[in-house]
C-alpha positions in Angstrom: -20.3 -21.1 -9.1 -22.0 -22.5 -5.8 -25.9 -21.2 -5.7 -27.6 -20.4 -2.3 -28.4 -24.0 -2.2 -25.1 -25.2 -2.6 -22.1 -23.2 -1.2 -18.7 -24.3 -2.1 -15.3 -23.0 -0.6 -12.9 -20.4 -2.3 -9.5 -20.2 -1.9 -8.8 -16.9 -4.0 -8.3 -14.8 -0.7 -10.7 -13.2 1.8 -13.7 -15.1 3.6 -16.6 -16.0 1.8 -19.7 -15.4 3.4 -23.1 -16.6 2.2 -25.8 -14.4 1.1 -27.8 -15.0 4.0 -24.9 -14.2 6.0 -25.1 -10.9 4.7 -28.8 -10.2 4.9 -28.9 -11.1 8.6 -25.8 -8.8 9.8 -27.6 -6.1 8.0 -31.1 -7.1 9.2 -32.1 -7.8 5.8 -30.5 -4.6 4.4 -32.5 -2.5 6.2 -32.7 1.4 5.3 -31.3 2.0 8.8 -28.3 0.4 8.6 -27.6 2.0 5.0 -24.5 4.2 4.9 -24.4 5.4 1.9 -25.1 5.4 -1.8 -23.1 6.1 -4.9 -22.2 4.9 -8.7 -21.4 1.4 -7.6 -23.8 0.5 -5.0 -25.8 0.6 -2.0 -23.3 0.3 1.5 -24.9 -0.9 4.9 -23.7 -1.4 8.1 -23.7 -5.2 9.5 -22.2 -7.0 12.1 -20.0 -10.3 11.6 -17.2 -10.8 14.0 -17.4 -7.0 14.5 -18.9 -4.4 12.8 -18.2 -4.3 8.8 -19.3 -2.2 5.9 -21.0 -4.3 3.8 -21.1 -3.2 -0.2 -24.1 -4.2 -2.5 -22.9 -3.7 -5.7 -24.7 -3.2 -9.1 -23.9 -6.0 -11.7 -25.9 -6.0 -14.7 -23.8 -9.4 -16.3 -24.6 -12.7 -14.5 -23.2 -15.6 -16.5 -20.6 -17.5 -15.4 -17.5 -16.1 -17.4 -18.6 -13.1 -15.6 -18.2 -14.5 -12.5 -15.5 -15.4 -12.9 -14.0 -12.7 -13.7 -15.5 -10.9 -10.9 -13.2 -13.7 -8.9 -9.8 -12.6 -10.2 -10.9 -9.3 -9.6 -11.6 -9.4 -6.2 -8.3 -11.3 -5.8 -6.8 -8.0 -7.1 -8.2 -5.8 -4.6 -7.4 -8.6 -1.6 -3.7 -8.6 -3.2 -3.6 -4.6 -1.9 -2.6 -4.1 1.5 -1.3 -0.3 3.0 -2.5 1.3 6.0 -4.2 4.5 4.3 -6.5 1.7 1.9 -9.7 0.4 3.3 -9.2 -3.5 3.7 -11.3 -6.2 2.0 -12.4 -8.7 5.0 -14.9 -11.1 2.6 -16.8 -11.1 -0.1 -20.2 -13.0 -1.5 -21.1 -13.8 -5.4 -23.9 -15.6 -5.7 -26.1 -15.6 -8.5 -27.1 -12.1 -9.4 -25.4 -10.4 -6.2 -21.9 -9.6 -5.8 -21.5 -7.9 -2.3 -17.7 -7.0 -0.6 -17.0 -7.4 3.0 -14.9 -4.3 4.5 -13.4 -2.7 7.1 -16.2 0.1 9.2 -15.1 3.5 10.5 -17.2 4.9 12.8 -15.5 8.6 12.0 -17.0 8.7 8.6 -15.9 9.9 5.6 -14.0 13.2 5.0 -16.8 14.5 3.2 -18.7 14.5 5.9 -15.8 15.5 8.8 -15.1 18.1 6.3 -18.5 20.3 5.6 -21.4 18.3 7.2 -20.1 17.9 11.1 -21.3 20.4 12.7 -20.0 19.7 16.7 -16.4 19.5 15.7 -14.2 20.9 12.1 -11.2 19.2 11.1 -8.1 20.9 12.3 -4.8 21.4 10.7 -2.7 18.6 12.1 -5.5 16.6 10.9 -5.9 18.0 7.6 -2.2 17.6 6.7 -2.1 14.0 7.7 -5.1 13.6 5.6 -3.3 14.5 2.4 -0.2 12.9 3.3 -2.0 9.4 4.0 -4.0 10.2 1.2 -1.1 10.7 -1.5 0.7 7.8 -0.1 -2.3 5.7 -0.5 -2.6 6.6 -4.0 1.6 6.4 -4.2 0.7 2.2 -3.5 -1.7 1.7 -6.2 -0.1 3.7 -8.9 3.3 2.7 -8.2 3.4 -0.6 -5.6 1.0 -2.8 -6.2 1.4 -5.9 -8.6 -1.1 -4.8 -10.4 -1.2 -0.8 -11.0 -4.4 0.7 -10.2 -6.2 4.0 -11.6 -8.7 4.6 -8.6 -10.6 6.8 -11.1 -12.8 8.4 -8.4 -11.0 10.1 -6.0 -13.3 12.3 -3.8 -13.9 13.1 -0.2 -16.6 11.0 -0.1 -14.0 8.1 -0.9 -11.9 8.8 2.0 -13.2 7.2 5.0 -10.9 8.4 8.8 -9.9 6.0 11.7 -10.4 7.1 15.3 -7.2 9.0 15.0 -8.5 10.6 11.4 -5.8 8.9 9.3 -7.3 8.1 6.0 -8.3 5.5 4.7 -9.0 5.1 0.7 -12.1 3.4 -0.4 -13.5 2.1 -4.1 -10.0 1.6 -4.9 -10.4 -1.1 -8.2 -14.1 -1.3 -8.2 -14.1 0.4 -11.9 -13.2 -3.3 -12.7 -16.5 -4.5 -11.6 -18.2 -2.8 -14.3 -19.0 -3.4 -17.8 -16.9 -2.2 -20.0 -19.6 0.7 -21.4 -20.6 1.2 -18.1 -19.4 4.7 -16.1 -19.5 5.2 -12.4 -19.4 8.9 -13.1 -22.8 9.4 -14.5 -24.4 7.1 -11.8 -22.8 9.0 -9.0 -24.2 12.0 -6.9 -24.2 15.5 -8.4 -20.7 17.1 -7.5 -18.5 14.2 -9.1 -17.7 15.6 -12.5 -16.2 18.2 -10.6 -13.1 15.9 -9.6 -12.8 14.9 -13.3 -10.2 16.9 -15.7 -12.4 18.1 -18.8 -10.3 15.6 -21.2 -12.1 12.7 -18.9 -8.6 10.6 -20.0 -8.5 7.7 -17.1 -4.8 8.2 -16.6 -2.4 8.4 -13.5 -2.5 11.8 -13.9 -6.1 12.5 -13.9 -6.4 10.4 -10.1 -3.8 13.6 -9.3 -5.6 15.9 -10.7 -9.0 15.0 -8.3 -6.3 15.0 -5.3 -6.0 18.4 -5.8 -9.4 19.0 -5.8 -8.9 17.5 -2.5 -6.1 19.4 -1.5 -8.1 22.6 -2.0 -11.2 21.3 -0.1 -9.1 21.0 2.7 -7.4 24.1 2.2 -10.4 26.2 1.7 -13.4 24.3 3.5 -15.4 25.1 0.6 -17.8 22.3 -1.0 -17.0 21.2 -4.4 -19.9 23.2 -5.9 -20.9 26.5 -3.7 -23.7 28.8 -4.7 -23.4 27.3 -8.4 -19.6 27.7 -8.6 -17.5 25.2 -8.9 -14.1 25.0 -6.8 -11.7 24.8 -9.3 -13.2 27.9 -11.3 -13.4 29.7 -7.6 -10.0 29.0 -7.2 -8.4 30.5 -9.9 -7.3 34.0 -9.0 -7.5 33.5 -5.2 -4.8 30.9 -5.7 -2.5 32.8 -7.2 -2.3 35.7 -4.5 -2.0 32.6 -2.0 1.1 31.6 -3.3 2.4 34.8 -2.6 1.5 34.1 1.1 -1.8 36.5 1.2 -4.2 34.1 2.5 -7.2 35.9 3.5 -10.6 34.6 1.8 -8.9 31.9 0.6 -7.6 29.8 3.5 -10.8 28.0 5.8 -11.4 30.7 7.9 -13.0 28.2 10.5 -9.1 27.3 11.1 -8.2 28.8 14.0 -4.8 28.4 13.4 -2.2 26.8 11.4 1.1 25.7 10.5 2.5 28.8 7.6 5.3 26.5 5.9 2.9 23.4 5.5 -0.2 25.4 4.4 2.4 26.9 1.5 3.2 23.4 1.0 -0.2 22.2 0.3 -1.4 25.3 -1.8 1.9 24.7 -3.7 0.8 21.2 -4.6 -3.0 21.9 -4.8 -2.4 24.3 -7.5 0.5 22.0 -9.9 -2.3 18.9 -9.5 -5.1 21.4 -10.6 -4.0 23.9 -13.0 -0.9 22.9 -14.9 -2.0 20.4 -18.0 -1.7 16.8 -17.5 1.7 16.7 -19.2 3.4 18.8 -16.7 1.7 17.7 -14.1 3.8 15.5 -10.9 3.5 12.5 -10.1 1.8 11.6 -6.7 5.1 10.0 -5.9 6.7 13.4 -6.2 3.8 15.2 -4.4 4.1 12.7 -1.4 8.0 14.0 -1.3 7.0 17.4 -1.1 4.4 17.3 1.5 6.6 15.1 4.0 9.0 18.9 3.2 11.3 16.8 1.4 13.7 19.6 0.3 17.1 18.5 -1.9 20.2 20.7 -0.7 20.1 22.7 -3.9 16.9 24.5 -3.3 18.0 25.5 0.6 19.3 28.7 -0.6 16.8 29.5 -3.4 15.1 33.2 -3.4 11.9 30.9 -3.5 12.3 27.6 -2.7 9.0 26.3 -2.5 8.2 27.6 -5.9 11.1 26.1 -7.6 11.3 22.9 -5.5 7.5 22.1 -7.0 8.2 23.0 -10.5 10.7 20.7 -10.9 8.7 17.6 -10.2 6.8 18.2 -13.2 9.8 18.0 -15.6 9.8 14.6 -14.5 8.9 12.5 -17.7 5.6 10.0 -17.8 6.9 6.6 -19.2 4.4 4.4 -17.7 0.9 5.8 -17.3 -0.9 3.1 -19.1 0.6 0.4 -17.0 -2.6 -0.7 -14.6 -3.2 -4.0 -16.2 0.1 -5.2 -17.2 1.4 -7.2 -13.9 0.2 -10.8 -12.6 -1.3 -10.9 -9.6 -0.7 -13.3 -6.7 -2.4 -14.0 -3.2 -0.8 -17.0 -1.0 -1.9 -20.7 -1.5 -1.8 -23.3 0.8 0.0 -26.1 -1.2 -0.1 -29.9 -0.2 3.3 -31.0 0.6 3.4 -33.3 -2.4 3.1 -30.7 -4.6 6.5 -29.0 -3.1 7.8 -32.6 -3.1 7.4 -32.6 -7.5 7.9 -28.8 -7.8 11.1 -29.7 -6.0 12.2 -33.1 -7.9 12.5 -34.4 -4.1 13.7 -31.2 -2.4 16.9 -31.9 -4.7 17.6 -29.1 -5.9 19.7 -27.4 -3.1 20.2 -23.7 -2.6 21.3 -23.2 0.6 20.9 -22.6 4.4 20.1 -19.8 6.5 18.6 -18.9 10.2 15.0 -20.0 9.2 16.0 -23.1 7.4 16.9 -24.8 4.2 16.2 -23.3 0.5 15.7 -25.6 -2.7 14.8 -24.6 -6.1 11.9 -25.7 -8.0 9.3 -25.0 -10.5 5.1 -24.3 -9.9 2.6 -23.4 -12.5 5.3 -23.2 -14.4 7.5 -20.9 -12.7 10.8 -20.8 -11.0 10.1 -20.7 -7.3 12.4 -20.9 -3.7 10.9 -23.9 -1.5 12.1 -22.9 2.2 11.9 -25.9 4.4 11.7 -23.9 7.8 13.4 -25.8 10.9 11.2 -27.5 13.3 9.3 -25.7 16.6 8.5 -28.9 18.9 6.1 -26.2 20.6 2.6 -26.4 19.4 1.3 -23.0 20.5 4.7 -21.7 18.7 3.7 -23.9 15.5 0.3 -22.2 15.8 1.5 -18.4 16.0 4.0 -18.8 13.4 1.2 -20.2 10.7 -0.8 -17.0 11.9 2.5 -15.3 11.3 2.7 -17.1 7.5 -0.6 -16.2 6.3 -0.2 -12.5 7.4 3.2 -12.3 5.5 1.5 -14.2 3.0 -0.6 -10.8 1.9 2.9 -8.3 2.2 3.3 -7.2 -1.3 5.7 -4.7 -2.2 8.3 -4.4 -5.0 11.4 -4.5 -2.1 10.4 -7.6 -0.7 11.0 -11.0 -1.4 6.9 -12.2 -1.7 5.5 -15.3 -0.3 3.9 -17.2 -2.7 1.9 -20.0 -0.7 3.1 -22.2 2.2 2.4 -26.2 2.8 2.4 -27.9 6.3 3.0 -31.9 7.1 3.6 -33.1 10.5 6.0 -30.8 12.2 7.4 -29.0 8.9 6.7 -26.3 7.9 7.2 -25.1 4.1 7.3 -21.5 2.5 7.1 -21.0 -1.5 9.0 -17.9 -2.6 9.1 -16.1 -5.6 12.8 -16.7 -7.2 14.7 -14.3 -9.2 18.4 -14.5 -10.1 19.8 -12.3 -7.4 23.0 -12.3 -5.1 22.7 -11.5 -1.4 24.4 -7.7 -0.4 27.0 -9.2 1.4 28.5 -11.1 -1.8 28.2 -8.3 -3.4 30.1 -6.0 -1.7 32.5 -7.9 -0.2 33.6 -9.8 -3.5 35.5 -9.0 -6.1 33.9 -6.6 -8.0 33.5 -2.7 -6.2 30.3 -1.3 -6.3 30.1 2.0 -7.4 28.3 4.9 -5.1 25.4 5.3 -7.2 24.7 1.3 -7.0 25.3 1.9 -3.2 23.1 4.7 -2.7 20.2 2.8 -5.4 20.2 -0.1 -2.7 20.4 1.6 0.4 17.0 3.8 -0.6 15.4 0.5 -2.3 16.0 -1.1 1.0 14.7 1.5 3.3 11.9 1.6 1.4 10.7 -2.3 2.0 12.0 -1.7 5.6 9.7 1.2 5.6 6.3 -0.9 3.8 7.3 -3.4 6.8 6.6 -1.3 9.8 4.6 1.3 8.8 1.4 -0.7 6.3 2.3 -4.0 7.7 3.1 -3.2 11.1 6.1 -6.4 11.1 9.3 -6.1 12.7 12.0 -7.6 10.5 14.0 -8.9 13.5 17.1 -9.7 11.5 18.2 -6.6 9.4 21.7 -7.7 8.0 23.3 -7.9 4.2 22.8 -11.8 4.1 19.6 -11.0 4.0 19.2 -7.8 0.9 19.1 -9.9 -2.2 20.0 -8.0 -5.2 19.0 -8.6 -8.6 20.6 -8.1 -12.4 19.3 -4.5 -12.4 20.9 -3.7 -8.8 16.8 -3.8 -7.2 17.0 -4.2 -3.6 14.9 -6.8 -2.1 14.2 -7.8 1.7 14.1 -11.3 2.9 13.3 -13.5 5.6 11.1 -10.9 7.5 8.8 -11.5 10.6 9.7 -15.1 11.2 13.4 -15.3 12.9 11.9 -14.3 16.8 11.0 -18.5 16.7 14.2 -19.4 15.7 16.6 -17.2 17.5 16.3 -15.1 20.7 18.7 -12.4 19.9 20.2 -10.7 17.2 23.6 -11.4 15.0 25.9 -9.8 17.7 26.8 -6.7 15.3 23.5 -5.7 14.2 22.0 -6.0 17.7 20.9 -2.8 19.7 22.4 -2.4 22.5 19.5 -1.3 23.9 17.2 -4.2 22.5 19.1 -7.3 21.4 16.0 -9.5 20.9 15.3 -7.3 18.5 11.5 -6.9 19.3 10.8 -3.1 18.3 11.0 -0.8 15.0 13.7 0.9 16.4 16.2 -2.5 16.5 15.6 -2.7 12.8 16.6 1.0 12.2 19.8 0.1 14.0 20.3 -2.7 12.2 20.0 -1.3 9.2 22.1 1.8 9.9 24.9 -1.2 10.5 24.4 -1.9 6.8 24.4 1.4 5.5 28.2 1.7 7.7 28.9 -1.6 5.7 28.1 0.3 2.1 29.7 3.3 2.9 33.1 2.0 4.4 33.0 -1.9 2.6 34.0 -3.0 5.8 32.7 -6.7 6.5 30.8 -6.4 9.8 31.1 -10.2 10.6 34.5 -11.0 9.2 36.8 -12.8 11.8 39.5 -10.7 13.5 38.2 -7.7 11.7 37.5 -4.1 14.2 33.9 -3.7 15.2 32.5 -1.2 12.9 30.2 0.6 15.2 33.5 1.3 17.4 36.2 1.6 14.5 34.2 3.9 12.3 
């Protein structure tokens, strides 16, 4: 590990900064620029290239295993990327400090938005997009990320809003940094055991238990622990007559309005996350459902749909609740070219050919991996873009997406390494020989939608070439998206079918939802799109 003396590069992620660094964007941590204080350290306020949050943390271990492992772990939390999670930008470990680089918001936290602010309260629109953000952010580290994370303090104070108050979730994996008999709870500010179930079980189930405490902060505007009451206990009784839609005393009467149906949607939730045991308790994945108003045709003519539609999440069975340290975690490498060259016996091995270039098989760190040779730009300011373009795919991480491994540059080429998995692209699949059934139809339409939807709305990347060449599907019919973000230097338009009308360069969201409402024609009817002599299938369906 490099001392203050001697400073070495990284390559596990994020920027490195030196310690120094650090102490003069804060001036020298000065009490003034201090934001806040809590279990795992000290944050200040610095400027870098713009204005950061900068995290001291507390380490009491210092030898070098340690720091090692303080390495991989920040390589975790870079590996995380969704719009409702704070970013890591850097990081610093050197000798005894350890201090993360992140994303500032000038709005605050909710805590304070919530019951300190006194110029302005949070309205509803605001609060509902709060939980929703919220629960999709914890959706991502319980059930997306490579390596499942139990955020173990969720808490107002944890939620830090944008300009636009969409949330943002902060401390997410910094239980890692602590010894193992260490405990954030009991070095946190009076107020936190209140977001812990009484079994204190670190489980998937007891993060959803403190969203509900949450959920009935913003429901209430009432502080965690009022006159020497605590929320949950307050709660109780009032809850029940509110889910009988008598919300008087119970409802934040500093709302001066709000929407009826989404208010019974979040009391609804509020109360399952709270005050149902942790074995019939939903999953965030099913609470995020119900607060987008997700309701399955069944329940439309229910006496009480709400009701019903909210006790059935929790029938759902927990398989998988201990799964947080169980996956392998990746961040992209820049590899030399003669490492692709071996990995590749000589770029020999010879998979095919598509719009961005040619594909080879080959083997790093032991693994099977796809080597994609992409086609040549003669442009250098196009060469330049599309590397900015590689490392920001490089950090797209989602189970429905094909992930980039690393990528390697020499001369002109340009090389991508890609994770490799015995699959078969959607259009061999359904135009061969075997049918698909519906069910394996519908299983990769929703798969798909959902790594089209990680796309635009965490990553903020247009696809640009939506079509069933490019849905690779493995043994277990899991949908995975390919060849994302890249094709606008290769190809000016769309494949004539899958074009808008409207948009044929395909440059916007929108061109990708009509491209991929082309493919869900092509699973519903099995009519091949492209085939020669065949009826168009926007105009023959």
């Amino acid at each position: 590990m490099a001392s203050r003396q001697e400073r070495t590069s990284s390559t596990i992620g994020p920027k490195q900064y030196s310690f120094e660094e650090l102490v003069v964007a804060t001036g020298g941590f000065s009490r003034k620029n201090l934001l806040g204080e809590g279990g795992y350290g000290e944050v200040f306020k610095g400027f870098l290239d713009e204005y950061r949050a900068i995290k001291k943390l507390r380490i009491i271990s210092s030898d070098e295993q340690r720091k090692k492992e303080l390495e991989h772990e920040i390589k975790v939390i870079n590996s995380v990327s969704h719009r409702n999670l704070v970013k890591l930008v850097g990081y610093c470990i050197e000798e005894n400090d350890v201090l993360l680089v992140l994303e500032y918001f000038p709005n605050k936290c909710l805590k304070y938005n919530l019951h300190e602010r006194k110029e302005r309260i949070l309205v509803w629109q605001e609060r509902m997009q709060i939980a929703k953000g919220l629960a999709k952010g914890l959706e991502y580290l319980h059930e997306y990320c490579n390596f499942k994370i139990i955020h173990q303090d969720i808490k107002p104070g944890n939620i830090l809003l944008d300009n636009n108050f969409e949330p943002k979730i902060a401390d997410f994996g910094l239980a890692l940094f602590l010894p193992d008999n260490a405990t954030h709870v009991s070095q946190s500010a009076v107020g936190t055991e209140v977001y812990m179930e009484k079994s204190k079980r670190i489980s998937k189930k007891s993060d959803v238990y403190s969203f509900g405490i949450v959920l009935l902060e913003l429901i209430t505007g009432r502080k965690p622990i009022c006159d020497g009451i605590d929320i949950v206990n307050w709660a109780k009784n009032p809850i029940k007559q509110a889910l009988m839609g008598q919300y008087s005393g119970f409802v934040d009467s500093k709302l001066q309005s709000y929407n009826v149906e989404e208010i019974k949607l979040m009391i609804c939730c509020a109360e399952h996350c709270v005050y149902k045991p942790s074995t019939d308790r939903p999953r965030i994945r099913e609470i995020v459902r119900v607060l987008e108003g997700f309701i399955p045709p069944q329940d439309k003519d229910a006496n009480d749909f709400l009701q019903h539609r909210v006790q059935k999440l929790s029938i759902i069975p927990e398989t998988d609740d201990n799964d947080s340290v169980e996956s392998e975690v990746y961040s992209t490498r820049m590899f030399s070219y003669q490492q692709l060259e071996r990995a590749t016996q000589g770029f020999s091995q010879f998979l095919g050919e598509g719009s961005l270039g040619q594909v080879y098989k080959g083997y790093l760190d032991g693994k099977e991996v796809a080597v994609r040779q992409l086609k040549q730009l003669p442009d250098e300011k196009q060469r330049e873009n599309l590397e900015k373009d590689i490392k920001i795919i490089g950090s797209v991480n989602h189970p429905n997406l094909v992930r980039q491994l690393g990528y390697s540059t020499q001369g002109l080429n340009r090389f991508l390494a890609l994770e490799f998995f015995p699959s078969i692209s959607l259009k061999s699949l359904l135009h061969g020989k075997r049918t698909l059934e519906w069910s394996e139809r519908v299983k990769i339409a929703i798969d798909s939608a959902k790594g089209l939807e990680y796309l635009h709305e965490n990553c903020k990347i247009i696809h640009g070439d939506i079509m069933t060449n490019n849905i690779l599907i493995d043994n277990n019919f899991q949908s995975k998206v390919t060849n994302f973000g890249l094709i606008k230097y290769y190809r000016s338009e769309r494949t004539v079918v899958y074009a808008d009308p409207e948009d044929r360069k395909g440059t916007s969201e929108k061109s990708d939802i009509y491209a991929f409402g082309v493919v869900l024609l092509e699973l519903i009817t099995g009519i091949d799109s492209r085939k020669k002599g065949a009826n168009n299938i926007i105009n023959g369906v």
